[in-house]
C-alpha positions as CSV (number, residue, x, y, z in Angstrom):
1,X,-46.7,58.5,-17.5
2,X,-48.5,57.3,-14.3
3,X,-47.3,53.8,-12.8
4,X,-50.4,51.4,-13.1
5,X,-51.5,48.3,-10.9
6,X,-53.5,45.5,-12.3
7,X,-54.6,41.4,-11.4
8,X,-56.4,41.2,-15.0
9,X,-59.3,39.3,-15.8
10,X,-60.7,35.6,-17.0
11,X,-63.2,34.7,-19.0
12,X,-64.3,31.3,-20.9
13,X,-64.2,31.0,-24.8
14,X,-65.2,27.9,-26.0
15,X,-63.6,25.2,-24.4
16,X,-60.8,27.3,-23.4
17,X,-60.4,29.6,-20.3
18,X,-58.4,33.0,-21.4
19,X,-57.1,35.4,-19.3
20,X,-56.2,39.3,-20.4
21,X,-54.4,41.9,-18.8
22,X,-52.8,45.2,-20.0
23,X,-49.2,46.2,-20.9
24,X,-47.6,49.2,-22.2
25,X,-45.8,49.0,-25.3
26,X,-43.9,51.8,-28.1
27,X,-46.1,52.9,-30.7
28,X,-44.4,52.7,-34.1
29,X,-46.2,55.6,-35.8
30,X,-45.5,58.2,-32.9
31,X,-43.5,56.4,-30.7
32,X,-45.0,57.1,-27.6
33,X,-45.9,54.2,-25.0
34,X,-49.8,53.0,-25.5
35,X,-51.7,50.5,-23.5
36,X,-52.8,47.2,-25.2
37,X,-54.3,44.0,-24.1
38,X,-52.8,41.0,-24.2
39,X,-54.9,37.7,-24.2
40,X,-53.6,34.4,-22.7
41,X,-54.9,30.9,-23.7
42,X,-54.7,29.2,-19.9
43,X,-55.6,26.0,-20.6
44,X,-59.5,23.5,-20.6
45,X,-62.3,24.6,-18.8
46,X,-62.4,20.8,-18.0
47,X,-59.0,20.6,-16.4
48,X,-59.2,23.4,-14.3
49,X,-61.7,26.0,-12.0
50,X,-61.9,29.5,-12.9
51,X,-60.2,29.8,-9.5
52,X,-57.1,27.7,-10.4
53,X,-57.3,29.9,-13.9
54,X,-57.3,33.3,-12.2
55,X,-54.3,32.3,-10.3
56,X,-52.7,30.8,-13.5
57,X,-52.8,34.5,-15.1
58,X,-51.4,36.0,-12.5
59,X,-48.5,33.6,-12.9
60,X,-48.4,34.9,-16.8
61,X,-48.3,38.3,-15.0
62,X,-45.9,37.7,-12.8
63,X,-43.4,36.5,-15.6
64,X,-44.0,39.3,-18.0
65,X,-45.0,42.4,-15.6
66,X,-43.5,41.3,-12.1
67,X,-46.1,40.6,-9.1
68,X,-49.7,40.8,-9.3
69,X,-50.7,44.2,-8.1
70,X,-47.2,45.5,-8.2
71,X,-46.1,48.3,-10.8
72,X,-46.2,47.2,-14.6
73,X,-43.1,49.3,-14.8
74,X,-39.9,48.8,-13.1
75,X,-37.0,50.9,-13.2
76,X,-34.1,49.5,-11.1
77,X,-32.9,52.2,-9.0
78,X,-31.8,50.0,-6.4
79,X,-35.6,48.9,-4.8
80,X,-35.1,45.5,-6.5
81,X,-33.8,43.5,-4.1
82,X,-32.3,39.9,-4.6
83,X,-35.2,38.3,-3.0
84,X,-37.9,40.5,-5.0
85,X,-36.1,39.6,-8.7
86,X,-36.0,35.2,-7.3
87,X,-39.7,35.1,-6.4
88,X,-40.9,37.1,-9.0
89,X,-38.8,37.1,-12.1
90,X,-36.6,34.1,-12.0
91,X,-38.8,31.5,-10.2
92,X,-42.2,31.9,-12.4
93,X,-40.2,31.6,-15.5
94,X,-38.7,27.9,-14.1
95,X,-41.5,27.1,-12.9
96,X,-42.5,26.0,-16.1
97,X,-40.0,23.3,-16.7
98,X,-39.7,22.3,-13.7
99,X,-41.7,18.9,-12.2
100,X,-43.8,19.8,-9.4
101,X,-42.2,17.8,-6.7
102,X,-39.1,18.9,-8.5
103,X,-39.9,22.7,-7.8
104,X,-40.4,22.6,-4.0
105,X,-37.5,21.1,-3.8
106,X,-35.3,23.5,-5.6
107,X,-37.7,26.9,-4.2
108,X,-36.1,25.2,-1.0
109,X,-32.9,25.1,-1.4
110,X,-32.7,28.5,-3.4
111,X,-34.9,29.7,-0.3
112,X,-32.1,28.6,1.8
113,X,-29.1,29.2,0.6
114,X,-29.5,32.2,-1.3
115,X,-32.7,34.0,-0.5
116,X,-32.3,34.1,3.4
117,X,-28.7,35.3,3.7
118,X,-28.8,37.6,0.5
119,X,-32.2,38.4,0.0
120,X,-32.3,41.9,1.6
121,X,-29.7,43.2,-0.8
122,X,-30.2,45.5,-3.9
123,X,-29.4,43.7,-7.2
124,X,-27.0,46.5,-8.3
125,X,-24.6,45.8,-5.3
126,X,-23.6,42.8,-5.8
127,X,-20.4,41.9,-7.6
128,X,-18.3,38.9,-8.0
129,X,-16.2,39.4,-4.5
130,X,-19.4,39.5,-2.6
131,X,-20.9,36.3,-4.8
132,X,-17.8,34.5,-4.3
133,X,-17.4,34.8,-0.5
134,X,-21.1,33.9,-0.1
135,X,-20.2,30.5,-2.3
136,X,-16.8,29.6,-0.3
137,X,-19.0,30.0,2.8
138,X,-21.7,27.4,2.1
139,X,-18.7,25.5,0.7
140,X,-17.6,24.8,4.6
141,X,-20.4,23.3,5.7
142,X,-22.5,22.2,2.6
143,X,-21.6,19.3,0.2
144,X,-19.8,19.7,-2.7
145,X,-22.7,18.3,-5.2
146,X,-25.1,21.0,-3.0
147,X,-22.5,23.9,-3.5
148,X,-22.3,22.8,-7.4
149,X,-25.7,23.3,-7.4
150,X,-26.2,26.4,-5.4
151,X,-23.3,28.3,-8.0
152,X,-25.1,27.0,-10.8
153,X,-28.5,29.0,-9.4
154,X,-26.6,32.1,-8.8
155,X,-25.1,32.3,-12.2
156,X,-29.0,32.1,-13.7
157,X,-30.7,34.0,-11.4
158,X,-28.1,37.2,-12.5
159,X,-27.7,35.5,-16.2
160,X,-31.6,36.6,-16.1
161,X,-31.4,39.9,-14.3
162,X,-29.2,40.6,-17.2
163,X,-31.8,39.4,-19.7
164,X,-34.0,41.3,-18.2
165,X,-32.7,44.5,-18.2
166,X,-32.2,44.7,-14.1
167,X,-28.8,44.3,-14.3
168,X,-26.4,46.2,-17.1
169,X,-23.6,43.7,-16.2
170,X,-23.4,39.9,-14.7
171,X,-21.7,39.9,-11.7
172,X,-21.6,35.7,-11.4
173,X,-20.4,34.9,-14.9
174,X,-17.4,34.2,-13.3
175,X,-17.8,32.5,-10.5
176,X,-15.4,29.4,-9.6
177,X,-16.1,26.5,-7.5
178,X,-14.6,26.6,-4.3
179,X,-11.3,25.0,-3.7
180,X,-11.8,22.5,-0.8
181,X,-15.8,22.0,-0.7
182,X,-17.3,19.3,2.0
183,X,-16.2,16.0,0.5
184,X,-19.6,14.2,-1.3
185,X,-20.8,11.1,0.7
186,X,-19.2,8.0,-0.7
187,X,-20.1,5.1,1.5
188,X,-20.1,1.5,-0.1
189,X,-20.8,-1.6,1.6
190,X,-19.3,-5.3,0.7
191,X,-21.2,-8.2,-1.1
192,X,-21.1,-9.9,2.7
193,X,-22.2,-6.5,4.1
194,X,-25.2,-6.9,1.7
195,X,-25.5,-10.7,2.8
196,X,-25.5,-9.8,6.1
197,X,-28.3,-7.2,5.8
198,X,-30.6,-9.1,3.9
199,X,-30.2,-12.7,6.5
200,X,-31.3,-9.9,9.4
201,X,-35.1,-9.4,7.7
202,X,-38.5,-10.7,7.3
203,X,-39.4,-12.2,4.4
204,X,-41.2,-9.2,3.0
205,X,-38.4,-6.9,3.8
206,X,-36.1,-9.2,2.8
207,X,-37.7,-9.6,-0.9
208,X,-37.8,-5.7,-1.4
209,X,-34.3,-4.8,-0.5
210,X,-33.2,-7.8,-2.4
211,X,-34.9,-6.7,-5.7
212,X,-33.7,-3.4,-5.2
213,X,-30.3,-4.6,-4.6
214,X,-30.7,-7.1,-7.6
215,X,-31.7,-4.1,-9.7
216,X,-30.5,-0.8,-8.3
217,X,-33.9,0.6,-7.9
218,X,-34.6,4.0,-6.8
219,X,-36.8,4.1,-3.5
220,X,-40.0,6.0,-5.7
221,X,-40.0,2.9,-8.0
222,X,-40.0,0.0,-5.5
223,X,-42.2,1.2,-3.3
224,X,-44.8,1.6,-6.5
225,X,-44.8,-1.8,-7.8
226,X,-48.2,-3.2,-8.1
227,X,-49.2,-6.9,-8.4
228,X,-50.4,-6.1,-12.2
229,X,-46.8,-5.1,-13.2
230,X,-45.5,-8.8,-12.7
231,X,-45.3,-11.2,-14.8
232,X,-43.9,-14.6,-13.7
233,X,-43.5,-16.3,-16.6
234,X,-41.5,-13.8,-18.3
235,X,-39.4,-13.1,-15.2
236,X,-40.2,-9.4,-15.4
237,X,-41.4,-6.3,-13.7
238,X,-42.9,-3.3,-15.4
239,X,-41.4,-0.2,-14.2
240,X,-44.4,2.2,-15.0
241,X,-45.3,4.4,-12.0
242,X,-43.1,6.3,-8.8
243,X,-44.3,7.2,-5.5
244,X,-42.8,10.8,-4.1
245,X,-44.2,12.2,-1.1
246,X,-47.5,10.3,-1.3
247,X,-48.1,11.5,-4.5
248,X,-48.4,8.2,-7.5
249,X,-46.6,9.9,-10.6
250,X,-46.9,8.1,-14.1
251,X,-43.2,9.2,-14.9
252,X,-39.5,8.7,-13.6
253,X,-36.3,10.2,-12.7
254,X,-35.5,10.0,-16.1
255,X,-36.5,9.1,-19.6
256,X,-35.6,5.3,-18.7
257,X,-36.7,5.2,-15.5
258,X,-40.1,3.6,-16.6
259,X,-39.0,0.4,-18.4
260,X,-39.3,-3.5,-18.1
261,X,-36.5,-5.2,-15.8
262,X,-35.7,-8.8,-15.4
263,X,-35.7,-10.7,-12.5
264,X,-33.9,-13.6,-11.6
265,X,-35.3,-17.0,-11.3
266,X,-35.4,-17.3,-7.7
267,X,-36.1,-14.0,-7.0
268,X,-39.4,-14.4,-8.8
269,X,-40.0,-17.3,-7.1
270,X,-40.3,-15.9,-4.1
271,X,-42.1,-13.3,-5.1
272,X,-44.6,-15.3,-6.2
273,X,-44.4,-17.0,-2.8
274,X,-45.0,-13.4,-1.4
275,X,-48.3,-13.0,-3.4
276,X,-49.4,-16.2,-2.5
277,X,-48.9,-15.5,1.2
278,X,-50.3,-12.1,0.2
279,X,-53.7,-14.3,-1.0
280,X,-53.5,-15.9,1.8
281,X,-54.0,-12.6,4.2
282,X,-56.5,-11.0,2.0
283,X,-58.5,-14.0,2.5
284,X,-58.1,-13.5,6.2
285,X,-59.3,-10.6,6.5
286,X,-62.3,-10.8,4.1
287,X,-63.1,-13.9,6.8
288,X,-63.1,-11.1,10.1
289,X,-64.9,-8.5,7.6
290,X,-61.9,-6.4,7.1
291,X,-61.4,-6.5,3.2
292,X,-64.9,-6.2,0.8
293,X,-63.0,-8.7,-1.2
294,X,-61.5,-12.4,-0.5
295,X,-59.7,-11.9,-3.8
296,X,-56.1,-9.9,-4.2
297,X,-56.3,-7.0,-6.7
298,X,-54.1,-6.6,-9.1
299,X,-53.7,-3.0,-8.2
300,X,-52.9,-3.9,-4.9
301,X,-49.1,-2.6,-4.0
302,X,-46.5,-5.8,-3.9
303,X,-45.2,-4.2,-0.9
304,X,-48.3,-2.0,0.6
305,X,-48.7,-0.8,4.2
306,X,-50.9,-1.7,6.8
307,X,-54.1,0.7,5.2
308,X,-53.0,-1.0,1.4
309,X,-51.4,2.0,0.5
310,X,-47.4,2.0,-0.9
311,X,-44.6,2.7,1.7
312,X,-43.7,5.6,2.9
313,X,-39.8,6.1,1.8
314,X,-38.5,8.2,4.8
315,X,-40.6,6.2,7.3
316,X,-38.9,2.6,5.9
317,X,-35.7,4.2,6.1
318,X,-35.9,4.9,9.8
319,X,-38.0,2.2,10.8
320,X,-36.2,-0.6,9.3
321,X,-32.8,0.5,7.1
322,X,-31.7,2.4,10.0
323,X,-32.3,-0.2,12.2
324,X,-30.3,-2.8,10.5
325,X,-27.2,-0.7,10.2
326,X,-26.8,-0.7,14.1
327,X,-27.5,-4.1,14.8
328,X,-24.7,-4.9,11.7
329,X,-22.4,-1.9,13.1
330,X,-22.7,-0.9,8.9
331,X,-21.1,2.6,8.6
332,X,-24.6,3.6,6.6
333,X,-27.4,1.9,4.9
334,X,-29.6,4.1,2.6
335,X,-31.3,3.7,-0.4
336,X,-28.8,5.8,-2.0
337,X,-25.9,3.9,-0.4
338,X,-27.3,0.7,-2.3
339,X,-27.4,2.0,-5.4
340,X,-23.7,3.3,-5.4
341,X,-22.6,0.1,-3.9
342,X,-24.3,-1.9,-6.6
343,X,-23.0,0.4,-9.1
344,X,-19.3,0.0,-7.6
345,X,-19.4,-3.8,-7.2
346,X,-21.1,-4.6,-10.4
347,X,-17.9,-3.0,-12.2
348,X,-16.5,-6.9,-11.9
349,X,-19.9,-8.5,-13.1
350,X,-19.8,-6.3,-16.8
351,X,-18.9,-3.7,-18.6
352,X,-19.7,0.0,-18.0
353,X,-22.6,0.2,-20.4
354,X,-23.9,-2.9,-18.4
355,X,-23.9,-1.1,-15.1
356,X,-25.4,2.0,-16.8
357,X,-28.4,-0.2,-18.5
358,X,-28.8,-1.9,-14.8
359,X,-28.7,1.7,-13.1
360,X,-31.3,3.1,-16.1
361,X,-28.8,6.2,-16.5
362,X,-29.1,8.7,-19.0
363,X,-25.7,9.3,-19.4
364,X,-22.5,6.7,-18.7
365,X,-20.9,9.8,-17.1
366,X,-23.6,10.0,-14.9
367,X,-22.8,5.9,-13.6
368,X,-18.7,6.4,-13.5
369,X,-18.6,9.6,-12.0
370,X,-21.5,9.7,-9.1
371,X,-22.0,6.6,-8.6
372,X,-18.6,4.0,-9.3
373,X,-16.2,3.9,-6.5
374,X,-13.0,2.6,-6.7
375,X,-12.5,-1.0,-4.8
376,X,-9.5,-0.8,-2.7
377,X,-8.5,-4.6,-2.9
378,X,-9.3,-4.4,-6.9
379,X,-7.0,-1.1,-7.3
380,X,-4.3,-3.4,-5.2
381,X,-4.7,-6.2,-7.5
382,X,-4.1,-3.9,-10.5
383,X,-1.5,-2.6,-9.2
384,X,0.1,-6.3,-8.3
385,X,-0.9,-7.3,-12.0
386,X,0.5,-4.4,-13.3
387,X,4.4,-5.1,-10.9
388,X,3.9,-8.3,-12.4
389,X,4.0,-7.7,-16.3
390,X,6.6,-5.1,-15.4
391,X,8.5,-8.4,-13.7
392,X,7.8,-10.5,-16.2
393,X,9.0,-8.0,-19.4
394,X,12.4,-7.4,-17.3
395,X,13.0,-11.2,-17.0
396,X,12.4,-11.4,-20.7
397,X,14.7,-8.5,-21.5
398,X,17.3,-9.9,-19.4
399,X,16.8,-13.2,-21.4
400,X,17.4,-11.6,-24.9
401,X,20.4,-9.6,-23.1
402,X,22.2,-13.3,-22.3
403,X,21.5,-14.9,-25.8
404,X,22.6,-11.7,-27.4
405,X,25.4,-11.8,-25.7
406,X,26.4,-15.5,-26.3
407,X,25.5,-15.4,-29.5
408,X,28.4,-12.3,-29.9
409,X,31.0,-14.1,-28.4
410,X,30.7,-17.0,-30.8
411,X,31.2,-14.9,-33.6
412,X,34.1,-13.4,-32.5
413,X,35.7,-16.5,-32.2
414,X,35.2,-17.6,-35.2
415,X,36.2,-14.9,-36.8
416,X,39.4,-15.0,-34.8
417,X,40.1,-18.5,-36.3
418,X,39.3,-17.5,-39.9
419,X,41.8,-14.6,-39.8
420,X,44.1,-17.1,-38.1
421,X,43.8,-19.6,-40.8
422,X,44.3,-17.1,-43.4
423,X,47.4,-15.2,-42.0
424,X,49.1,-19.0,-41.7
425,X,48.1,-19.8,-45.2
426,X,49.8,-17.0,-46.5
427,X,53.0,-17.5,-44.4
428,X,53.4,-20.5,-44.3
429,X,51.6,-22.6,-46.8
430,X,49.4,-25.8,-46.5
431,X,52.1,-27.3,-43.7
432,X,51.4,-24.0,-41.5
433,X,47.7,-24.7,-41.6
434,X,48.0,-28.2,-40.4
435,X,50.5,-26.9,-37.4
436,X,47.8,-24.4,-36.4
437,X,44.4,-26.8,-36.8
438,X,46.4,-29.3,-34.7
439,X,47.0,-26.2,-32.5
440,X,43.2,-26.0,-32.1
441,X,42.1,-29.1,-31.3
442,X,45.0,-29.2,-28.2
């Protein structure tokens, strides 16, 4: 049977656009292959062009066929290469659970690390010696959470190859983590470190970094607060919207990412000192016909930029994190470094689940192992505390040991004198046991 090439076709039904396209499937009555087409529902005529649905078939083709325009049959005889099988096969099928900021940042790395160096290479000659070598060689000068992540990719890139029928057996199934990867950053900074950082800024800088030290707040949530989202009374801030590469997303990191947080007292003091200085600006620039309004929005951004937009994360970083660790000589100050310092130093402030509710964690696992450190002068003080029970026990032992003792040589000695008193009673009557009482008391 003749290889065919096809791109489909979309059409609108109802509300609905559907797209169709033609596979070849076993008959069951002769079982020969037959052509048949296959509708797909691609989603509201009011959510989408016929454009953007065109391209969303040939993503359904992609996944079940392999490119647009590309054979509908593939036999792997060694023209499918790594690179063909990521783009085509394994990348359209995650593309569907992955978030869309999400994606470009894994298609990145996976273009990186695996594509570039390995993409040139038939599926069918790879095998876990030449998987392994490429894994200890990002291991030398990749971190260990970026090699972690890289293995995991491997193993369901060929884990689907398999599924898939490319591949007869999987060549990364067992593929170990290197022994000595790139140690992960760990930097922490002190409470003064902290102080220090936060006496060195302007009062709006100053407020941000210390509600997101206050709160351990990832950079895409800070930077999205708007005016609307605090409540001063109720000493709270409504978590409800991130920022990500200038792009305002209505959900989080995680599934309690978006969530209410309390705020000090005198935090939200000055924040409401901030939005009345805020007032105070808008009002200023209404006067000199910059602003259509006198009054501040509610949707305005707590922290905005100069157009009233939110903050660009990398740009802050430089501009004014990077900036204050040279003038403090800090070994690193980044919004990630906060977090894990917060996370460390709160470990003497409450209990784990504590830290994890402040750090709106999924998982506990997730706060103790990637983001706890251990505090060097708090493992010393263990370690004294732990000398010191060890001292004390000893001291008591030693205690018991002398009364034991004393309270043993008493007893023999009066048991010495009873046997003494008895022997003289029975050799030499009552006169005997004056003589020996007498004896005694000399």
């Amino acid at each position: 049977m003749g290889t065919t090439y096809q791109r489909g076709y979309v059409t609108p039904r109802g509300k609905q656009w559907y797209g169709y396209y033609r596979k070849l499937v076993n008959d069951p009555t002769t079982n020969e292959p037959k052509s048949v087409r296959v509708p797909v529902n691609l989603g509201q005529k009011s959510k989408m062009t016929k454009t953007e649905a065109r391209q969303a078939l040939e993503r359904e083709i992609t996944k079940q066929l392999g490119q647009p325009g590309s054979p509908t049959r593939i036999t792997n005889d060694g023209s499918v290469t790594l690179a063909w099988f990521v783009n085509n096969r394994f990348i359209p099928l995650k593309e569907a659970v992955w978030k869309e900021e999400t994606a470009k940042t894994k298609k990145l790395l996976i273009q990186l690390d695996i594509v570039e160096p390995l993409g040139e290479i038939p599926l069918v000659n790879f095998d876990k010696f030449s998987l392994q070598l490429h894994l200890n060689k990002l291991a030398i000068t990749k971190s260990k959470d970026r090699v972690l992540q890289m293995r995991a990719y491997i193993r369901d890139i060929f884990t689907e190859a398999v599924d898939q029928d490319f591949l007869v057996k999987d060549p990364a199934r067992k593929l170990k983590v290197p022994a000595q990867p790139r140690a992960t950053d760990t930097t922490t900074l002190t409470w003064d470190q902290l102080g220090q950082t936060l006496s060195k800024l302007s009062l709006r800088d100053r407020i941000l970094l210390e509600l997101d030290m206050t709160n351990a707040l990832r950079p895409s949530e800070l930077f999205a607060f708007r005016w609307k989202r605090f409540d001063y009374a109720a000493l709270t801030l409504t978590v409800a919207e991130t920022v990500y590469k200038g792009k305002i997303r209505d959900w989080g990191k995680t599934k309690k990412s978006l969530t209410v947080i309390h705020i000090p007292r005198q935090l939200a003091d000055d924040l409401q000192a901030w939005r009345l200085e805020c007032e105070a600006k808008a009002r200023e620039a209404f006067s000199k016909g910059k602003r259509a309004s006198a009054a501040l929005s509610p949707e305005n951004f707590i922290f905005e930029n100069e157009d009233g937009g939110f903050l660009d994360t990398g740009n802050y970083r430089k501009r004014v994190l990077h900036k204050v660790a040279r003038d403090l000589q800090l070994p690193k100050l980044t919004f990630q470094v906060i977090r894990r310092t917060i996370a460390t130093l709160a470990q003497k402030k409450g209990t784990v689940k504590d830290v994890q509710g402040v750090m709106r964690h999924s998982r506990t696992a997730t706060t103790t192992d990637v983001y706890m450190q251990e505090i060097p002068a708090s493992v010393q003080s263990t370690i004294n505390s732990i000398n010191s029970e060890l001292r004390k026990s000893s001291a008591r032992g030693r205690e018991n040991s002398k009364e034991r003792a004393s309270a043993g040589a008493v007893g023999s000695s009066r048991r010495k004198v009873s046997a003494g008193l008895t022997q003289m009673t029975q050799s030499h009557g009552k006169e005997g046991v004056l003589h020996f009482r007498h004896t005694l008391d000399l």
